[in-house]
C-alpha positions in Angstrom: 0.0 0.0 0.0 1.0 3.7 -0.6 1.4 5.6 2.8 2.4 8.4 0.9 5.4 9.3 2.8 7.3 12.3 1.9 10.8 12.2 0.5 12.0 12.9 4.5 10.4 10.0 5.6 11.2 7.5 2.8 15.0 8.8 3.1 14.9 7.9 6.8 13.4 4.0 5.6 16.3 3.7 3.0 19.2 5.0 5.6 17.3 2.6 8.3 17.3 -0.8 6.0 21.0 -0.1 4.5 22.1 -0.3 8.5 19.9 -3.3 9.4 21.1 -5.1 6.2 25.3 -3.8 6.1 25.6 -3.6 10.1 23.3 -5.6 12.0 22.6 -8.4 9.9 26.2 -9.3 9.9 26.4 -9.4 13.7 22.8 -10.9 14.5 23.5 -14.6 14.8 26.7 -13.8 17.0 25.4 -11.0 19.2 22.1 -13.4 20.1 24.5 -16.4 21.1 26.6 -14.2 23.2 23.7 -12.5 24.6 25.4 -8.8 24.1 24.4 -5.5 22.5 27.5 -4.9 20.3 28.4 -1.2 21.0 29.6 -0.6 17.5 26.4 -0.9 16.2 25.0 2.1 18.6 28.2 4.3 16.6 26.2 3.2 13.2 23.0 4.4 14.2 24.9 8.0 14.9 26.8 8.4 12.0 23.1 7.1 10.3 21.8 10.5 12.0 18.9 7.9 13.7 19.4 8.9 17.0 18.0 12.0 16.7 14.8 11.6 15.0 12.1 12.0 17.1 14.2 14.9 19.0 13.4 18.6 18.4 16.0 20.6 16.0 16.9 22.9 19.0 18.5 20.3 20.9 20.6 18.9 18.0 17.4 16.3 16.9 16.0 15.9 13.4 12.6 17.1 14.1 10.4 14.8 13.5 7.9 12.7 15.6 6.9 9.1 16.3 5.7 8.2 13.1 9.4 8.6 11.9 10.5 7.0 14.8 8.1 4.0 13.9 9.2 3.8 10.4 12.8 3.3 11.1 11.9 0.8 14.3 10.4 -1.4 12.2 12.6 -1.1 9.3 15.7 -2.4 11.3 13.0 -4.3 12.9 12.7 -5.9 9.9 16.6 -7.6 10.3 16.7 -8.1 13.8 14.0 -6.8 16.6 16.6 -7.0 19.4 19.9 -5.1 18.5 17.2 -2.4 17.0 15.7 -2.0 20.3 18.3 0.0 21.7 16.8 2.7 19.3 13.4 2.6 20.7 14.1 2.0 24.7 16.0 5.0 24.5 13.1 6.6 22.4 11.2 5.3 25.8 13.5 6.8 28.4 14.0 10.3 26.1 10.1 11.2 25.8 9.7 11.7 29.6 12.7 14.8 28.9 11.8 15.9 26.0 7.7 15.9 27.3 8.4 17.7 31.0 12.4 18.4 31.2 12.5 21.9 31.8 15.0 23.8 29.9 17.6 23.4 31.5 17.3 19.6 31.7 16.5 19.1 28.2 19.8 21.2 27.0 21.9 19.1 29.1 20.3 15.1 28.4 19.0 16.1 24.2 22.1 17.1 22.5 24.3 14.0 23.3 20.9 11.6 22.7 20.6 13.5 19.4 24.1 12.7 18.6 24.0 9.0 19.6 26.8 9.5 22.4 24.5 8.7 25.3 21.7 5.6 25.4 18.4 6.0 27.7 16.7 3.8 29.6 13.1 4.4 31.7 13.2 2.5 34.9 9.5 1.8 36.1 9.3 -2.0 36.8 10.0 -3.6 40.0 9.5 -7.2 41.1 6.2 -6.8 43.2 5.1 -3.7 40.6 4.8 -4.9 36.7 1.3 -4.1 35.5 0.7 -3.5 39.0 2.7 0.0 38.2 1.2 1.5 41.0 3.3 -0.7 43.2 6.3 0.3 43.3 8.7 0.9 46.5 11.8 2.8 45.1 11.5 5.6 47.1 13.2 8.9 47.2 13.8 11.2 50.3 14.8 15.0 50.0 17.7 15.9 51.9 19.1 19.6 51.0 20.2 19.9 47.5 19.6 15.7 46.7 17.3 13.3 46.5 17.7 10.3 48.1 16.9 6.9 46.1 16.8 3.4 47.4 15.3 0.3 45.8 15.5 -1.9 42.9 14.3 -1.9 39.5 14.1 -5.1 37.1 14.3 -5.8 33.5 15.5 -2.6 32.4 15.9 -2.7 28.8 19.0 -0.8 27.8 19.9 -1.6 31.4 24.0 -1.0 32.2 24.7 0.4 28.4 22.6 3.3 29.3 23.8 6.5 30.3 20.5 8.3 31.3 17.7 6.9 33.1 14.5 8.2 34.2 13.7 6.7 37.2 10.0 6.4 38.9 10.1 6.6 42.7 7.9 7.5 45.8 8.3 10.4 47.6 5.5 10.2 49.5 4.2 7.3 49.9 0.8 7.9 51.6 -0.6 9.4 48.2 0.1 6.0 46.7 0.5 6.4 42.8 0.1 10.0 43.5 3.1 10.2 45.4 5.6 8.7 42.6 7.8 11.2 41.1 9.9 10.9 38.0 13.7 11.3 38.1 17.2 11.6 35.6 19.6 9.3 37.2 23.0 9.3 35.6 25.2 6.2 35.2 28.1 6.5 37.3 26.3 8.8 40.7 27.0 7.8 44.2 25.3 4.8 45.6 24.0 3.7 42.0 24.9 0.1 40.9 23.6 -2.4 38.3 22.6 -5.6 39.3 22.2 -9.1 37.7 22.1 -9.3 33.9 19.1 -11.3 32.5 19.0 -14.7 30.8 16.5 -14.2 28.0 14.3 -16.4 25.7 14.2 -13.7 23.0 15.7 -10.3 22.2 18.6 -11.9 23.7 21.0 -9.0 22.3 19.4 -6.6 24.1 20.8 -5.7 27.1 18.3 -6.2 30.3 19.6 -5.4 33.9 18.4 -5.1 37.3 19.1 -1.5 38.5 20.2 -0.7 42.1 19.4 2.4 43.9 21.6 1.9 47.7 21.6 5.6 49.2 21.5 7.3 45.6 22.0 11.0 45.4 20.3 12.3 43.0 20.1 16.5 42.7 17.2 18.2 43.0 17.4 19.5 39.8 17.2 16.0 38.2 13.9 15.9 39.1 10.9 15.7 36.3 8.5 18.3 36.3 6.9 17.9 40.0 7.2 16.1 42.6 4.0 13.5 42.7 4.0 13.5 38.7 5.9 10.1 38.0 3.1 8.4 37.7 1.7 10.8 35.2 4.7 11.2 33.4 4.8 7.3 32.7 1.5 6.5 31.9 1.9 10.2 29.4 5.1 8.8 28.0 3.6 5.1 27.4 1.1 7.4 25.3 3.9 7.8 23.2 6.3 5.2 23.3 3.8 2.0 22.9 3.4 2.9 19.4 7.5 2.4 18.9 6.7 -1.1 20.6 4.0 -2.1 17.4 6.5 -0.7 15.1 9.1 -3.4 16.4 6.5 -6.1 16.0 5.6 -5.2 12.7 8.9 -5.1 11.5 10.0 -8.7 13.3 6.3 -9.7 11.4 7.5 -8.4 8.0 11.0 -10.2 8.1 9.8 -13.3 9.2 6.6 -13.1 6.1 9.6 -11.9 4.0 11.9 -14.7 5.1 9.1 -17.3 5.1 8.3 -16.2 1.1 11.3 -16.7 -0.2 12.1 -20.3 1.4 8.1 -21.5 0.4 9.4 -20.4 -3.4 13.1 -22.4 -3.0 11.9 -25.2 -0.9 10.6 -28.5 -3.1 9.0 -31.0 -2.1 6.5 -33.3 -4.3 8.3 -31.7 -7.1 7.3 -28.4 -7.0 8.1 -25.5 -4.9 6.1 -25.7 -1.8 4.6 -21.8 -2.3 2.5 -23.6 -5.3 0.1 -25.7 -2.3 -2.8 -24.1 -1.7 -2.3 -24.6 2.2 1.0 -23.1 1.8 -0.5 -19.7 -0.4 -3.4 -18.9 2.4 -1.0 -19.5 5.3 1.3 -16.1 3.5 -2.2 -14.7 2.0 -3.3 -14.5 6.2 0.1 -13.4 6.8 0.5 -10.4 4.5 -3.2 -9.5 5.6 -3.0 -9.3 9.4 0.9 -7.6 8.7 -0.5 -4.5 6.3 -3.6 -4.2 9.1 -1.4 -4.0 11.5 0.9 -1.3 9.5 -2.6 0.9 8.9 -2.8 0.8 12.1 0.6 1.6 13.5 0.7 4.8 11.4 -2.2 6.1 11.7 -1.9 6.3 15.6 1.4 7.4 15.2 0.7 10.2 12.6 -2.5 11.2 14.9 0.1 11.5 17.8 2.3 13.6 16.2 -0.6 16.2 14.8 -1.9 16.9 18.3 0.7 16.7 21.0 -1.3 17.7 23.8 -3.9 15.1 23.4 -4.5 11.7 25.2 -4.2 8.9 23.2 -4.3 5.7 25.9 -6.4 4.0 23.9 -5.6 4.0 20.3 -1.7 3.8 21.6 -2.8 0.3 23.0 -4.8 -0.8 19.9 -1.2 -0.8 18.2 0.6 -2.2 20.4 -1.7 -5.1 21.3 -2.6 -5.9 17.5 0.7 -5.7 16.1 2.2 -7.7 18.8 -0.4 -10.5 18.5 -0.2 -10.2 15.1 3.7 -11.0 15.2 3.5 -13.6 17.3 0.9 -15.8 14.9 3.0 -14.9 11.9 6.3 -15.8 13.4 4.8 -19.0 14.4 2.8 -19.5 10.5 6.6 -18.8 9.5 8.5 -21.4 11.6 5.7 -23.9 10.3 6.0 -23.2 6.5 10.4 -23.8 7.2 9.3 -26.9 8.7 12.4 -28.2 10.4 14.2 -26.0 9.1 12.3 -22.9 10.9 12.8 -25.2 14.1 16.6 -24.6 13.5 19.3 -21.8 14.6 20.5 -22.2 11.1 18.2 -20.0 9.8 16.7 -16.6 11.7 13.3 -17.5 11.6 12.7 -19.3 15.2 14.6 -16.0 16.8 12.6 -14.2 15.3 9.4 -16.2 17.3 11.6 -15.8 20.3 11.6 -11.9 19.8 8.4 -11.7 19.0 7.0 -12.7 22.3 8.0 -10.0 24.7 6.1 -7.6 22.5 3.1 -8.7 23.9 4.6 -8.4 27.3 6.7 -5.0 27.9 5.6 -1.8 28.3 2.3 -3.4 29.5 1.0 -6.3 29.1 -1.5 -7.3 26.2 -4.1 -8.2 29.4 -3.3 -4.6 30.6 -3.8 -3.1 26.9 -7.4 -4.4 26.7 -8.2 -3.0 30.0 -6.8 0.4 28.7 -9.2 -0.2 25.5 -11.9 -1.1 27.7 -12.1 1.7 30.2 -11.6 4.3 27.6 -14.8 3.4 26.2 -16.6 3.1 28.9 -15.7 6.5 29.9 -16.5 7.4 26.3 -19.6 6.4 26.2 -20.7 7.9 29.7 -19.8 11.2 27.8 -22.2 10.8 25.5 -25.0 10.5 28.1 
């Protein structure tokens, strides 16, 4: 389909796939085995000017919005859905700054994001708080000029590579969510430490750490907007950022439809190549279908995002996110069925890309926790109309 992208955006698809193709798909096979991000490829993404899409031209960013963002997630996406996620969770730990930094906070943190010298991460999860965001016990005490922090946080995408992270904690805890508040923790301050490092089944190149907070001091100007906004500020930048999450399904769905075409057309069996059984052809016919749904949908929240800033969009943000992850998950599985054994394999990238495919439907809320955002938005939408 024709999306009718200007010459900008169709630039940013062609400098995205030449990376995923040249410098990531090179390095895929051996940075899932190892389970490491390999830092060179973070150098690529700078010199590629991707780091600075989404980031306003004042602060040394391209300008443009989520829907750029999107289009060059899923285009690296489209090679490998794990390295390329050091591109969105930094997108996810940057939109917190760029939506309620002050001035002063987002001249320090942008530039060097723009610029690719510094990788984010957004600290929200704990182990007694995952959906149950509201949960969390990190707290954070004012003494003088710092904040105190104490706690731990758990799989932290981009956790240990990262830089910059915007950490939720409670300052008061008697407001429960009300009394989180959102903070910029810099690698390397007193009393911050990383924990373990996680043993994935998928995006196994990503890196994912437990953070430790043991008598942090944190300034007081680190801190996000107000104190008793963290809450806000996550759930505002989850607005944002889910749609960067569909984007990575959609492109791990694409590859693996790609991947699973060209096999079905090399593969014979019965003397013919297997694309020419009927079973075969509505298998990809399903495929390509629920994919190009999934894309309408993906841009069109993202675009809609983009064109009013200042609105709320919980709801269409999780339509995305829930349909494109689903939607990856049954086509990587349709695509590790038409390789047959072969799919089954490490040989070939197709049953990675099942295992990447699966936390999509699990981070940055669950796909349980997106239909309840769906749900309640229409209730409260149609109690408007009474």
């Amino acid at each position: 389909m024709d999306y009718f992208l200007t010459e900008e955006q169709l630039m940013i698809k062609e400098v995205a796939r030449k990376v995923a193709e040249e410098k990531i798909k090179p390095l895929r096979e051996e940075a899932d085995e190892k389970e490491e991000f390999p830092m060179e490829i973070q150098e690529e993404l700078a010199k590629a000017d991707l780091c600075g899409i989404y980031i306003p031209e004042e602060y040394g960013g391209m300008g443009f919005g989520v829907f750029e963002l999107c289009l060059a997630v899923e285009e690296l996406c489209k090679v490998d859905g794990s390295i390329a996620l050091v591109l969105a969770a930094t997108a996810l730990g940057t939109f917190p700054i760029i939506m309620f930094g002050n001035e002063e906070q987002k001249k320090k943190y942008l530039p060097d994001i723009a610029s690719g010298k510094k990788i984010v991460a957004f600290a929200l999860t704990e182990p007694e708080a995952g959906s149950d965001a509201g949960n969390i016990k990190t707290r954070a005490v004012k003494e003088g000029d710092y904040y105190i922090l104490n706690g731990t946080k758990c799989f932290i995408t981009n956790g240990g590579i990262a830089d910059i992270y915007v950490v939720i904690a409670m300052t008061d805890p008697s407001k429960g969510s009300r009394g989180a508040s959102a903070f910029i923790v810099e690698k390397g301050m007193e009393g911050f430490s990383f924990g373990k490092k996680e043993k994935k089944m998928g995006i196994r190149s990503s890196e994912t750490r437990e953070l430790i907070f043991d008598n942090c001091k944190v300034p007081k100007e680190n801190l996000l907007g107000k104190e008793g906004m963290g809450f806000m500020i996550a759930m505002k930048t989850f607005d944002v950022s889910r749609p960067g999450v569909a984007a990575q399904a959609l492109g791990i769905a694409q590859g693996a439809l790609d991947d699973a075409i060209k096999y079905s057309r090399e593969r014979i069996q019965f003397g013919q190549p297997i694309c020419s059984f009927q079973a075969i052809q509505h298998m990809l016919a399903d495929m390509a279908t629920q994919i190009e749904a999934a894309r309408c949908l993906v841009y069109q929240v993202a675009k809609s995002i983009d064109a009013n800033p200042n609105g709320r969009f919980t709801k269409e943000s999780a339509m995305a996110k829930l349909f494109a992850s689903d939607v990856a998950m049954k086509v990587t599985v349709d695509a590790v069925q038409i390789l047959g054994g072969y799919g089954y394999m490490r040989d070939y990238p197709m049953e990675k890309r099942m295992r990447d495919a699966k936390i999509t439907q699990i981070y940055e809320g669950t796909n349980q926790i997106q239909r309840n955002e769906i749900a309640l938005a229409l209730i409260r939408e149609a109690a408007k109309k009474k």
